[in-house]
C-alpha positions in Angstrom: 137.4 78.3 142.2 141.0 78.0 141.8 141.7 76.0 138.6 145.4 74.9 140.2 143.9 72.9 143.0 143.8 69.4 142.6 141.0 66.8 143.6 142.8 63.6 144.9 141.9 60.9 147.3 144.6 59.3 149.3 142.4 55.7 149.7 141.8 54.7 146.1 139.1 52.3 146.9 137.0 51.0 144.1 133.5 50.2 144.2 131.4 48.0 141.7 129.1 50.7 139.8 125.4 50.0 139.8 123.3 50.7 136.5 123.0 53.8 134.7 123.4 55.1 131.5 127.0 57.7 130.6 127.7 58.9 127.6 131.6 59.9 127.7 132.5 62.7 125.1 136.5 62.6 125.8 138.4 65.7 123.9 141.6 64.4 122.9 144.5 63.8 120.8 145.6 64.0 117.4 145.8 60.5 116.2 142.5 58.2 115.1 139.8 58.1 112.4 138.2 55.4 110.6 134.9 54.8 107.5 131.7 55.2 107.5 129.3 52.1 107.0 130.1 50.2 104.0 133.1 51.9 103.2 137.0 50.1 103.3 136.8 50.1 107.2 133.7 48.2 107.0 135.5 44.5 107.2 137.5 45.8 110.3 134.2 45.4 112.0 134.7 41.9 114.3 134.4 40.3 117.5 137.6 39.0 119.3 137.5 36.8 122.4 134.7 39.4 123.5 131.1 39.9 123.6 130.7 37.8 120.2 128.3 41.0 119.3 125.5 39.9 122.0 125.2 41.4 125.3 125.2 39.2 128.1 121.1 39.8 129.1 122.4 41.2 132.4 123.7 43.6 130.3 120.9 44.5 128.1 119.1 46.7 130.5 122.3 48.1 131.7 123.7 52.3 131.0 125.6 52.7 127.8 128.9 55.2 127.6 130.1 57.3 124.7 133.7 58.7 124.7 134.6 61.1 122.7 137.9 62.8 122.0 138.1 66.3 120.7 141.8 66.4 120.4 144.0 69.5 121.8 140.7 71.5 123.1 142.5 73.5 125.6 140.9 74.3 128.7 139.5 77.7 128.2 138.4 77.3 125.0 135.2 76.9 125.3 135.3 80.4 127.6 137.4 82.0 124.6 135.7 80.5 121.8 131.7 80.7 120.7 130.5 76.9 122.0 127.1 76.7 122.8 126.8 72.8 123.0 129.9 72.7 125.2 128.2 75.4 127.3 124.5 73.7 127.1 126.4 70.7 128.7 128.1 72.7 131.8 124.9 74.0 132.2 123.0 71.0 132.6 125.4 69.2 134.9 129.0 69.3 136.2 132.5 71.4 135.0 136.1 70.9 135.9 138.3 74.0 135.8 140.6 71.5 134.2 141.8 68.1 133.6 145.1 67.2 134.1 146.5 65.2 131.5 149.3 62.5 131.8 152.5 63.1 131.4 153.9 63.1 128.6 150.7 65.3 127.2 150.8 63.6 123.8 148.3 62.3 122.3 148.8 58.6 122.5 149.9 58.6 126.0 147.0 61.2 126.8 144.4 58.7 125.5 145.1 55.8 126.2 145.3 56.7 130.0 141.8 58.2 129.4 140.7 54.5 128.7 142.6 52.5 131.1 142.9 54.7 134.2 146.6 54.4 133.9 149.8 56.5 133.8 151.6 56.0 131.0 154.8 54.4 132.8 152.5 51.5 133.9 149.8 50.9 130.5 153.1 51.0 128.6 151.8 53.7 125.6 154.9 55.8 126.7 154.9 58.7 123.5 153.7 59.3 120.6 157.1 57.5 119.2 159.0 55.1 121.8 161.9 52.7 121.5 161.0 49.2 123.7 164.5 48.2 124.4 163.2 44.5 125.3 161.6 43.9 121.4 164.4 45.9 119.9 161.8 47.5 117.9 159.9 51.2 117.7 156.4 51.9 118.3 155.5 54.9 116.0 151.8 56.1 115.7 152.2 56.3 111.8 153.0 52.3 111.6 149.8 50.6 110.6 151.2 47.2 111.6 152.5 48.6 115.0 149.4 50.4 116.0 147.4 47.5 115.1 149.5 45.0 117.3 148.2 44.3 120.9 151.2 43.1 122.4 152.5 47.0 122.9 149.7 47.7 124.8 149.5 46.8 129.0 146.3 48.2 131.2 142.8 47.7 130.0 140.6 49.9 128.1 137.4 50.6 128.6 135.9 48.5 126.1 138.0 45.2 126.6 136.7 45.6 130.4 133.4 45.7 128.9 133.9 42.8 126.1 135.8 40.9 128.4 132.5 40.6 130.9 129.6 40.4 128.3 128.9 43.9 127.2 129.1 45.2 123.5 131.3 47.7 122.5 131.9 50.0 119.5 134.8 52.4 118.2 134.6 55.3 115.7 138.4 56.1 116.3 140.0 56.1 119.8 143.7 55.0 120.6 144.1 51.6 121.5 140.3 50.8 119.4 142.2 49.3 116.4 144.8 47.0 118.8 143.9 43.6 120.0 144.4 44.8 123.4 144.7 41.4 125.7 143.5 39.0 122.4 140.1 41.5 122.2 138.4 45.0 119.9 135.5 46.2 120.1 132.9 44.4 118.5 132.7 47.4 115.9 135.9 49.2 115.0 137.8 50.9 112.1 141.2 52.1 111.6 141.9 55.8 111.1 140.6 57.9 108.7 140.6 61.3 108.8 139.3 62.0 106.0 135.5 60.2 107.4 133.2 63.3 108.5 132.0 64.4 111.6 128.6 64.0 111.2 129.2 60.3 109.6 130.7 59.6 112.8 128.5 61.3 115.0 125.3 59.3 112.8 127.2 56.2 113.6 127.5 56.5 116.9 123.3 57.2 117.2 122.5 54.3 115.2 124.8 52.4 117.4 122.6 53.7 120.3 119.7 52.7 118.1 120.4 49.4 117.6 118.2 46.1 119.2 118.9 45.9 122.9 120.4 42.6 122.1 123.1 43.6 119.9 122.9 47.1 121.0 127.0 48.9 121.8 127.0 49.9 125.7 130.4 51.7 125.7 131.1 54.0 122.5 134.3 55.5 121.5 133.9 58.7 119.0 137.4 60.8 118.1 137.7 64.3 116.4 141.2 65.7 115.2 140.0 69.6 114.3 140.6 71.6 117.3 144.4 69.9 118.0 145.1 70.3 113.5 144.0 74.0 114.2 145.8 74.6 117.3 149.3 73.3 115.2 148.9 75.3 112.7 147.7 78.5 113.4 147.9 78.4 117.3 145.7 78.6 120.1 144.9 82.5 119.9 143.4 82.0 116.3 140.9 82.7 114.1 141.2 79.3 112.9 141.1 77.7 116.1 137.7 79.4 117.2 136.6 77.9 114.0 137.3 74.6 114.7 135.8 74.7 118.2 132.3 75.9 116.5 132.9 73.1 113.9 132.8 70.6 117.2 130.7 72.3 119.2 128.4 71.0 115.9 128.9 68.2 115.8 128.2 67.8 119.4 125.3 69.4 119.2 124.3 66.7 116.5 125.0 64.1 119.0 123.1 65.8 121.9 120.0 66.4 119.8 119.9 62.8 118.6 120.0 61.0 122.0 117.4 63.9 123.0 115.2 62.0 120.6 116.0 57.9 121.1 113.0 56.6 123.7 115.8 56.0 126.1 117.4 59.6 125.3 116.1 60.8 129.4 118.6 58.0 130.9 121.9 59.2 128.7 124.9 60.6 130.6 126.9 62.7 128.6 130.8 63.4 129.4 133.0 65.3 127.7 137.2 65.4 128.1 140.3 66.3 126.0 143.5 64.8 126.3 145.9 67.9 126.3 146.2 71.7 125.7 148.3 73.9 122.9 151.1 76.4 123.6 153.3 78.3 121.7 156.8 76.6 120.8 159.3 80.0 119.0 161.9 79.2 117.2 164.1 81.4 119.3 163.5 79.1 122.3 164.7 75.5 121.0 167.9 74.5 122.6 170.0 72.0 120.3 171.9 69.0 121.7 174.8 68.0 119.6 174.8 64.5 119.3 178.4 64.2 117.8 179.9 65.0 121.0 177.6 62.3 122.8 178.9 59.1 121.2 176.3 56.5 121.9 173.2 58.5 122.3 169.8 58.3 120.6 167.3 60.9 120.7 163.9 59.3 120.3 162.0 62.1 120.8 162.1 65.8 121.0 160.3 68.9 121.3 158.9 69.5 125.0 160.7 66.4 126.3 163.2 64.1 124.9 163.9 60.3 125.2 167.4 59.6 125.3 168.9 55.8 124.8 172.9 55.2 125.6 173.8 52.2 124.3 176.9 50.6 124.8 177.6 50.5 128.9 174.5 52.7 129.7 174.1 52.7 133.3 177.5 53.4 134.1 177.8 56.5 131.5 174.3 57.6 132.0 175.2 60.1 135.1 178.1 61.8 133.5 176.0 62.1 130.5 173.2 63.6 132.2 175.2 66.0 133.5 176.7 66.9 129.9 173.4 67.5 128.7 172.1 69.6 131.1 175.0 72.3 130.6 173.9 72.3 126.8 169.8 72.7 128.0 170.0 75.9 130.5 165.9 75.4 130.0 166.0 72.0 130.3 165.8 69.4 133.7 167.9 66.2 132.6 167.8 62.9 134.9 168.3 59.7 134.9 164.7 57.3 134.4 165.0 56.5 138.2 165.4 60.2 138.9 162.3 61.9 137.4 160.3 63.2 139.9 157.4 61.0 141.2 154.3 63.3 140.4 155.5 62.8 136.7 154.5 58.9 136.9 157.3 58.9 134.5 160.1 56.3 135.6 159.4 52.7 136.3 159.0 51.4 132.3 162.5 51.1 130.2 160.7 52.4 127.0 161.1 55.7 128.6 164.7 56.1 127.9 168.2 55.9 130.0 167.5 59.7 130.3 164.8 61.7 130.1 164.6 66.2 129.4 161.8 67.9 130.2 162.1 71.5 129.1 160.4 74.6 130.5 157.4 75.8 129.5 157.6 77.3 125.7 161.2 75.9 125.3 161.9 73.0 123.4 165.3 71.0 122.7 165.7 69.5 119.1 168.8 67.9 117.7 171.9 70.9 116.8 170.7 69.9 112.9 167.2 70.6 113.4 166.8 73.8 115.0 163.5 75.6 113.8 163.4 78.7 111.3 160.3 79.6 112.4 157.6 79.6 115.4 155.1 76.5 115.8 152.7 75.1 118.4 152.4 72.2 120.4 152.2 70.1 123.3 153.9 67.5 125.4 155.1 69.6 128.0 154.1 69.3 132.0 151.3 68.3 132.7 151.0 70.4 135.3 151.2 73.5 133.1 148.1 75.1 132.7 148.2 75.5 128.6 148.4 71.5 128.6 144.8 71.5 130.7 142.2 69.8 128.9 138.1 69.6 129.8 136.0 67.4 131.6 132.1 68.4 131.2 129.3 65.9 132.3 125.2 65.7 132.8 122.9 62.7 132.8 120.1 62.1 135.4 122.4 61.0 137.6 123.8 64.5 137.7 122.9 67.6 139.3 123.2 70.9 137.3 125.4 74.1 137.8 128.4 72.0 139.5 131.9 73.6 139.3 134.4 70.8 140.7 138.3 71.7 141.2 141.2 70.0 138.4 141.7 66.7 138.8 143.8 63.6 137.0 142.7 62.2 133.7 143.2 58.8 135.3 140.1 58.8 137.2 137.5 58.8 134.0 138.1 55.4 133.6 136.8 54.2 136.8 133.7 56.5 136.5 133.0 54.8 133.5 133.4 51.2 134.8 131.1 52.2 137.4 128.5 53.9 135.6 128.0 50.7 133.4 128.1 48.1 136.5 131.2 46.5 135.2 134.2 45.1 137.2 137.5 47.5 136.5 140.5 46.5 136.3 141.9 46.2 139.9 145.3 47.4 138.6 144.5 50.9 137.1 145.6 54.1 139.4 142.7 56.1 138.9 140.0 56.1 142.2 136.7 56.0 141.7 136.3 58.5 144.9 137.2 61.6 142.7 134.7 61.6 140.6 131.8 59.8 142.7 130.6 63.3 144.5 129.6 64.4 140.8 126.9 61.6 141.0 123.7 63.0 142.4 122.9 60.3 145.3 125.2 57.6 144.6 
C-alpha cells in the first residue's frame, strides 16, 4: 500500500463510544519519566477535581486504555530493526504505513496532540521551547515549574476527559501528565525521571490493571525515551539504535505477557504510536541567520524550524523582514504567521512567532554564532516528510488480524480512545473518530 496516501474524512462526526477495553501503546517523544512506588514521585500521586480515585460504577465494568510513548521510533523501524513484540502486535491486529505527526514534529507538540486530538496551533503546546507573548513569559520543557503549570495548556487530554466524567486514570510519564490541565491530573502521576526503569514502569502499569475494579485506572499513560536518545546520538542507521528498539520491543513484550495473564487479559486492546521520526541534520547544511543585521528579532527556536519574534512595531516590519531572511535561508520557506500554509495547522496561536522558517529536509538554520562543527540528528521538520513518520499498531478483540490501513493524522487517536472507553470527547478537538472506526471489527 502506498505509505504517502493519507486516510481523511471530510465530515468529522463524532460518535459516543460503547464499552470495550484499548490498551494504547503511543511511541513518542523525548521528554517524561517519573519513580517507581515508594520512591520521591510517590507523594505526586493525587486526585484533583477528578475521579477522587473511585470510578463512577458505570465505569467499573467499562474498557481500560494504555498509551504508551516510545519516543522517536521511526516508521520503519520495526521493518529495519529485530522487534518481535512490535511484529506479534501487527500480526494480531491492525498496521499503519505511518502516522503523521503534528507539525512541529517535536516532542511536546507531538504528544500532547496524541492526547487531545488537537494541532498544536489550537491545544496551545506550540514547541518544545515557546515564547507566549500575552504572559510575557517562556514555556521551556526543562522548567519544572512551567511544565507543572496548567494554565499553558488548552485542549483536553485523555485522562482529564476521563477524570472529568468519573473514570480513574493513571500516568507513568506522558506530556501534559504532570500539568493540572483544566484544575485536574490523573489520579496517579509522577514527574519525570529518566532514570526509573522500563520494567518498573511497565510492572506499574500491570498492577495498575490489577487493581480492585473500584479503584482500578481505566486510561494508562506509560513513556519510554530510548529509541529517540539513540536516534540523537548515533542516528537512525545505527547499531545503537537497533539496540534500543530490541530494548523496547522488551519491555513490550513484558507488558503483553502480563495482560495475557490478568483474568480480564482476553478483553485488552493494545495500541501502539510514536510521536515523530529521526533524520540526519550535517553540519554542512545549517544556514546561519545573522541577527545583528536584524535589529529587533528573536530567534526562539532553531534547527528544522525557527520562531522568530520582532518586537518593537512588528506587524508593520514583519514583511520586509521576511523577505530579508529568506535571501539569507536559500533552503529555507520564511512567512509571516498568517501566511504558513494551512495543511501545517501552524498559524492561528501568537506563541508561534511574528515569523515562522521551515527549512528543507536535512537543512537546518541556527543563529551565524552557532553554526555546527559536526553532523547530528534530529527532528522537527515537515511532518509530511517521511523520516518524521511514526507507528500506529493495534489488536484487541474488537480487532481483526492482518489489517494494513494507509497513513493517517496523529490527531485522530484521541477520539479512538474516547470512544473505546464510552466517554464523551471533547467536542472541540480536530481529530474524527471516522478514521480510525473501520479498524474496529463490527462497530
Amino acid at each position: 500500500m502506498d505509505s504517502t496516501t493519507v486516510v481523511s474524512d471530510p465530515t468529522r462526526r463524532r460518535r459516543r463510544a460503547p464499552s470495550a477495553l484499548l490498551v494504547v501503546l503511543a511511541m513518542a517523544t523525548g521528554a517524561c519519566g517519573g519513580q517507581p512506588d515508594g520512591g520521591p514521585g510517590a507523594a505526586a500521586e493525587v486526585a484533583v477535581r477528578g475521579s477522587g480515585g473511585v470510578n463512577a460504577e458505570v465505569h467499573q465494568g467499562a474498557p481500560h486504555l494504555v498509551l504508551i510513548s516510545f519516543d522517536g521510533f521511526r516508521h520503519d523501524y520495526m521493518d529495519r530493526y529485530a522487534a518481535p513484540n512490535f511484529q506479534r502486535v501487527a500480526a494480531a491486529g491492525v498496521r499503519a504505513d505511518r502516522l503523521i505527526p503534528v507539525f512541529p514534529t517535536k516532542t511536546f507538540p507531538t504528544h500532547y496532540s496524541v492526547a487531545t486530538g488537537m494541532y498544536a496551533e489550537n491545544h496551545g503546546i506550540v514547541g518544545n521551547t515557546f515564547w507566549d507573548p500575552a504572559r510575557g513569559a517562556e514555556y521551556e520543557l526543562s522548567d519544572r515549574d512551567v511544565v507543572e503549570d496548567g494554565t499553558w495548556y488548552r485542549g483536553e487530554p485523555i485522562w482529564v476527559t476521563a477524570e472529568r466524567q468519573g473514570m480513574v486514570s493513571a500516568a507513568y510519564f506522558f506530556v501534559g501528565t504532570e500539568a493540572d490541565v483544566m484544575g485536574v491530573r490523573p489520579t496517579h502521576w509522577r514527574p519525570y525521571d529518566g532514570r526509573v526503569s522500563r520494567n518498573a514502569r511497565v510492572d506499574q502499569a500491570l498492577a495498575w490493571l490489577a487493581d480492585d475494579p473500584a479503584s482500578r485506572p481505566h486510561v494508562i499513560t506509560l513513556y519510554f525515551s530510548d529509541v529517540d536518545d539513540a536516534g540523537h546520538t548515533y542516528g537512525p542507521d545505527s547499531p545503537e539504535t537497533g539496540a534500543a528498539v530490541a530494548e523496547v520491543d522488551a519491555a513490550l513484550g513484558r507488558l503483553l505477557d502480563g495482560i495475557e495473564a490478568l483474568p480480564h487479559g482476553d478483553q485488552v486492546y493494545v495500541v501502539l504510536t510514536s510521536d515523530h521520526g529521526m533524520m540526519p541534520a550535517p553540519g554542512a547544511r545549517a544556514e546561519g541567520l545573522d541577527l545583528d543585521v536584524l535589529p529587533g528579532v528573536r530567534m526562539i527556536t532553531s534547527g528544522p524550524y525557527a520562531s522568530l519574534f520582532v518586537d518593537e512595531g512588528g506587524a508593520s516590519r514583519a514583511p520586509a523582514l521576511r523577505d530579508s531572511i529568506a535571501a539569507m535561508l536559500p533552503h529555507g520557506a520564511v512567512y509571516l504567521r498568517a501566511d504558513v500554509p494551512e495543511r501545517f495547522h501552524y498559524s492561528a496561536d501568537p506563541r508561534i512567532g511574528d515569523l515562522v522558517v521551515i527549512m528543507e529536509p536535512e537543512w537546518t538554520v541556527v543563529r551565524q554564532d552557532r553554526l555546527p562543527v559536526r553532523d547530528s540528528y534530529t527532528h522537527g521538520w515537515d511532518n509530511r516528510t517521511l523520516g518524521m513518520g511514526g507507528i500506529f499498531l493495534a489488536m484487541g478483540p474488537g480487532i481483526a488480524g492482518g489489517q494494513r490501513i494507509e497513513a493517517f493524522e496523529s490527531i485522530h487517536i484521541y477520539p479512538l480512545m474516547a470512544h473505546v472507553l464510552g466517554l464523551t470527547p471533547n467536542p472541540e478537538a480536530d481529530g474524527s473518530l471516522q478514521v480510525l472506526l473501520p479498524v474496529l471489527a463490527g462497530r
